[in-house]
BALO-907305 format. One line per field, with one value per residue (C-alpha): residue number from 1; residue in one letter; x, y, z. Coordinates in pm, whole numbers, plus 32768, in hexadecimal, padded with zeros to 4 digits. Example, Ala and Ser with C-alpha at 12.3 -4.5 7.8 and 13.67 -1.06 7.14 Angstrom:
2
resi	[1 | 2]
resn	[A | S]
xx	[84CE | 8557]
yy	[7E3E | 7F96]
zz	[830C | 82CA]
END
This chain:
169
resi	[1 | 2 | 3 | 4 | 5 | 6 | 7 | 8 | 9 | 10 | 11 | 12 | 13 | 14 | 15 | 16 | 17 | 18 | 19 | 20 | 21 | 22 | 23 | 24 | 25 | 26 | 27 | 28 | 29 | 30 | 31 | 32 | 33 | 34 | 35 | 36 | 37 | 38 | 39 | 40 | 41 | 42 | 43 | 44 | 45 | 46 | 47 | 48 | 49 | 50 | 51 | 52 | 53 | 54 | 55 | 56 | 57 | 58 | 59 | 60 | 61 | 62 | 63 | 64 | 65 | 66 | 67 | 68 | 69 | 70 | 71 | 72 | 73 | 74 | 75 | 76 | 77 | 78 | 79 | 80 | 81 | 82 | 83 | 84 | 85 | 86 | 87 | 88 | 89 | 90 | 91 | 92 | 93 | 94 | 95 | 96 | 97 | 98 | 99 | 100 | 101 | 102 | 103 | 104 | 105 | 106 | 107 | 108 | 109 | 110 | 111 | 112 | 113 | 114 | 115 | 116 | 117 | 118 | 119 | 120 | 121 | 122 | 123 | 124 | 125 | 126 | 127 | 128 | 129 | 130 | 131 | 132 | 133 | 134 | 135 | 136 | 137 | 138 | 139 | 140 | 141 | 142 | 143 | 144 | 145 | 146 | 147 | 148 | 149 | 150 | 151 | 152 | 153 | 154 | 155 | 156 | 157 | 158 | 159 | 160 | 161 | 162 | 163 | 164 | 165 | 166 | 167 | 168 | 169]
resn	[X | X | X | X | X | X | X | X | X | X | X | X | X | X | X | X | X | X | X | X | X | X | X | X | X | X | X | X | X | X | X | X | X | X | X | X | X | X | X | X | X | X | X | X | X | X | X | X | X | X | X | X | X | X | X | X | X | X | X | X | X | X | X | X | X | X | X | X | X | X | X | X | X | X | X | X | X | X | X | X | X | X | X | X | X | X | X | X | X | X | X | X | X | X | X | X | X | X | X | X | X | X | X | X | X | X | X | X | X | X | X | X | X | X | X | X | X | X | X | X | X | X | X | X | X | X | X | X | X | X | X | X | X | X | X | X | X | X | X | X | X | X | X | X | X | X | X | X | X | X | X | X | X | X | X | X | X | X | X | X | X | X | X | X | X | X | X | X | X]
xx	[7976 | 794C | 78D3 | 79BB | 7976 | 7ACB | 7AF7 | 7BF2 | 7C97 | 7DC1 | 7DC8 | 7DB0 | 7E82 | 7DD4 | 7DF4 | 7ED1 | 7F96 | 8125 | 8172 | 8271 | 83D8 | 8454 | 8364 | 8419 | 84F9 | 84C5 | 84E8 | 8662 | 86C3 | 86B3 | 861D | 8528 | 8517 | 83ED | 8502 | 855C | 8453 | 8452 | 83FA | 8317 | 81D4 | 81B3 | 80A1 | 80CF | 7FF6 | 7FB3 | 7F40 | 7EBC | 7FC7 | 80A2 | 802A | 7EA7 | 7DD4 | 7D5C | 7EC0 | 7F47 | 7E5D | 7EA2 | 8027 | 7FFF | 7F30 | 801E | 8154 | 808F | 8060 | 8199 | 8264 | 8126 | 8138 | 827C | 824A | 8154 | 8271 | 8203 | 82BD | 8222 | 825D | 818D | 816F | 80E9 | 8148 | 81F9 | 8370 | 8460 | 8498 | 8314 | 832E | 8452 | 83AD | 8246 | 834C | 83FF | 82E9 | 8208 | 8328 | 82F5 | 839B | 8347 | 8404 | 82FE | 8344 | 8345 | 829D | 8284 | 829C | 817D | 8203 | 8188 | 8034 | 8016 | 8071 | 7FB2 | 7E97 | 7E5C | 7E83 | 7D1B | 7C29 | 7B71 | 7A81 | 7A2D | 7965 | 78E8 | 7A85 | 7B3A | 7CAD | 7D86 | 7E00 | 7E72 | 7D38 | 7DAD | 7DE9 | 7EAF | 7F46 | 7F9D | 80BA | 80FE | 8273 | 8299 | 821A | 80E4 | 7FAF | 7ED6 | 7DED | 7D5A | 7CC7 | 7C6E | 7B71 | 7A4B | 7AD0 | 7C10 | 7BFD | 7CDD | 7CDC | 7D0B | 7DAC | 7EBB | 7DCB | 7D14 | 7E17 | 7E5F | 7D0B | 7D1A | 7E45 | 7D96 | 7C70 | 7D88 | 7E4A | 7CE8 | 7C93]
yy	[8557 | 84DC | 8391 | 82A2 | 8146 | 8055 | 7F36 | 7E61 | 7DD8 | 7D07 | 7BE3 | 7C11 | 7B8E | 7AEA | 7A73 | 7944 | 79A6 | 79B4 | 7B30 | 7B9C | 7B8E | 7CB1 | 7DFB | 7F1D | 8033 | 8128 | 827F | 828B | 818B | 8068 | 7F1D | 7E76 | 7D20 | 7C3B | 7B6B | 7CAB | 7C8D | 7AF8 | 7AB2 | 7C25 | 7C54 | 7D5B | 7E68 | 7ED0 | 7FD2 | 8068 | 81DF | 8287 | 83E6 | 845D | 85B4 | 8593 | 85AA | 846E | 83B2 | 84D3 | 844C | 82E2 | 8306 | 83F4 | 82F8 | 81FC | 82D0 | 8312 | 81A0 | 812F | 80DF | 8013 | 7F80 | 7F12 | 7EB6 | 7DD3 | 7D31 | 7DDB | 7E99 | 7F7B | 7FEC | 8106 | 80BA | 81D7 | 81FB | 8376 | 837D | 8378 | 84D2 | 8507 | 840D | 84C1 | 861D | 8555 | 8483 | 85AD | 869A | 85A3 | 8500 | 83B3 | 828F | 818D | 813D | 819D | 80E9 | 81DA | 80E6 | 81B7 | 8088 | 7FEE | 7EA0 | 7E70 | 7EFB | 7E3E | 7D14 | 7D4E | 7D8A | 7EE1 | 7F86 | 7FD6 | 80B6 | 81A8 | 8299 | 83EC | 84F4 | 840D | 8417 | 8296 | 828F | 81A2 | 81C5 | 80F5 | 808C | 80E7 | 7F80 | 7EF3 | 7DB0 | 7CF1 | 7C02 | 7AFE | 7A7A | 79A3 | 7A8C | 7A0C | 7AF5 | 7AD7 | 7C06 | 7D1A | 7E56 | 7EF4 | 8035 | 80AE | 7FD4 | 80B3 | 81AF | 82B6 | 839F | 8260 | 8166 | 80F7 | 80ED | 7FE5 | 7F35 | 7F21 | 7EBC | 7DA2 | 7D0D | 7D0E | 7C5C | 7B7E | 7B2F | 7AC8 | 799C]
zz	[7EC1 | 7D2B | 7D0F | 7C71 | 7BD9 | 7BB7 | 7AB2 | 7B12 | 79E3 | 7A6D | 7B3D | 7C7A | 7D77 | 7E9A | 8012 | 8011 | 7ECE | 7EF4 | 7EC2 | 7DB3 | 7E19 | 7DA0 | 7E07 | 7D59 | 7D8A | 7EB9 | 7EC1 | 7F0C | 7DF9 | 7EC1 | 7E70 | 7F1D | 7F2C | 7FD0 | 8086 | 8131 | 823D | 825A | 83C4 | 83E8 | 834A | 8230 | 821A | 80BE | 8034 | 7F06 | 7ED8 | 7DB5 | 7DE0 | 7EB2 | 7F4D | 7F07 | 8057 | 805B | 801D | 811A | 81FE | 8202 | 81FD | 8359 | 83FE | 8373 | 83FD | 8551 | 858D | 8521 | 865B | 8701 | 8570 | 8592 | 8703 | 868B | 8596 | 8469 | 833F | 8282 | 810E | 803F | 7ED6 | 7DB3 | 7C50 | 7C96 | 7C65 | 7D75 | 7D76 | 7DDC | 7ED4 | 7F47 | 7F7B | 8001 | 8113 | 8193 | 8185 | 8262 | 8316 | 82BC | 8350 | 824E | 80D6 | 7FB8 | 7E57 | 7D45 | 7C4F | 7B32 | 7A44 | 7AEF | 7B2A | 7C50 | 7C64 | 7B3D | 7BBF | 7D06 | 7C2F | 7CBD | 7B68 | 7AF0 | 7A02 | 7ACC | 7A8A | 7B16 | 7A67 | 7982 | 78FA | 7901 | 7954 | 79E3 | 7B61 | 7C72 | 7D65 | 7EA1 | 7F61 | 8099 | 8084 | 81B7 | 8164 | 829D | 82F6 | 81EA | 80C2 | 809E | 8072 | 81B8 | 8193 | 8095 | 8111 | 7FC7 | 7F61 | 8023 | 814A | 8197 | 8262 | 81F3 | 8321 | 842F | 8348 | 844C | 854E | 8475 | 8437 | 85AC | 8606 | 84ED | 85B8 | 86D4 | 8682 | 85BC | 8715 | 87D8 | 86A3]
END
C-alpha cells in the first residue's frame, strides 16, 4: 500500500463539541438533520469513495454489524463527497442498510474537519481523511476513531468492542 502523509488544514472538531445540526443530503434526496437521532447515538463516518476496497470494506462490516449496532441503540450514517447517484449504485450494489450523504459541496467534511491535503506518490491533493464520529444522545461528540486506528475490514466489530468496554466504565 502507498504511503500517504495528511495535513489537516481545518479545524477540527473534537470530543465534547456540539455536532452540526444539519448533516447533508442523502442519497435519495432526503435531509438529514442531527435532531433526527436525539435520544440514539450516531456513528457517523466519513469515507474517502464509494466503491474503493478499503471504503467497500468498512461499509460491509458496517452493514454486517448493523442490527447488533442498532441493538445497541445506535444509528448509523456514511458520509463521502460522491454524488447521490454513486451512493446509489455503491448502496444497492453492497446492500446497505444505512443513509450515505452525498456531500459533494463539502460542507460537512469541512466542517467536521475531515477535509485535508494528502499526499501519495509524492502528488498533494485534497481528500476526505477517512474518520468515524461517535455522536451521543444529545449531539454531542463523544468519540473519534480517525486514520491508522480504523480497521477497515472489522470496523463494526470495533465499534462494537468500543461499546463494550464503554458499558463496563
Amino acid at each position: 500500500m502507498p504511503q500517504q502523509t495528511i495535513q489537516p488544514t481545518l479545524q477540527t472538531m473534537q470530543i465534547g463539541d456540539q455536532a452540526p445540526e444539519l448533516l447533508g443530503i442523502d442519497e435519495s434526496g432526503q435531509e438529514i438533520r442531527l435532531s433526527q437521532f436525539q435520544g440514539q447515538k450516531l456513528v457517523l463516518y466519513f469515507y474517502p469513495k464509494d466503491n474503493t476496497a478499503g471504503c467497500t470494506a468498512e461499509a460491509c462490516s458496517l452493514r454486517d454489524n448493523y442490527s447488533e449496532l442498532r441493538k445497541k441503540g445506535y444509528a448509523v450514517v456514511g458520509v463521502s463527497v460522491d454524488s447521490a447517484a454513486s451512493h446509489q449504485k455503491f448502496k444497492q450494489k453492497h446492500e446497505l442498510p444505512f443513509q450515505l450523504i452525498a456531500d459533494t459541496d463539502h460542507t460537512l467534511v469541512e466542517q467536521m474537519g475531515v477535509w485535508a491535503e494528502k499526499s501519495m506518490y509524492g502528488r498533494k491533493y485534497f481528500g476526505t481523511v477517512r474518520t468515524t464520529f461517535i455522536i451521543d444522545e444529545q449531539g454531542r461528540i463523544e468519540d473519534i476513531i480517525a486514520g491508522k486506528q480504523i480497521k477497515t475490514k472489522s470496523h463494526g466489530e470495533q465499534l462494537l468492542q468500543r461499546e463494550r468496554a464503554e458499558s463496563k466504565k
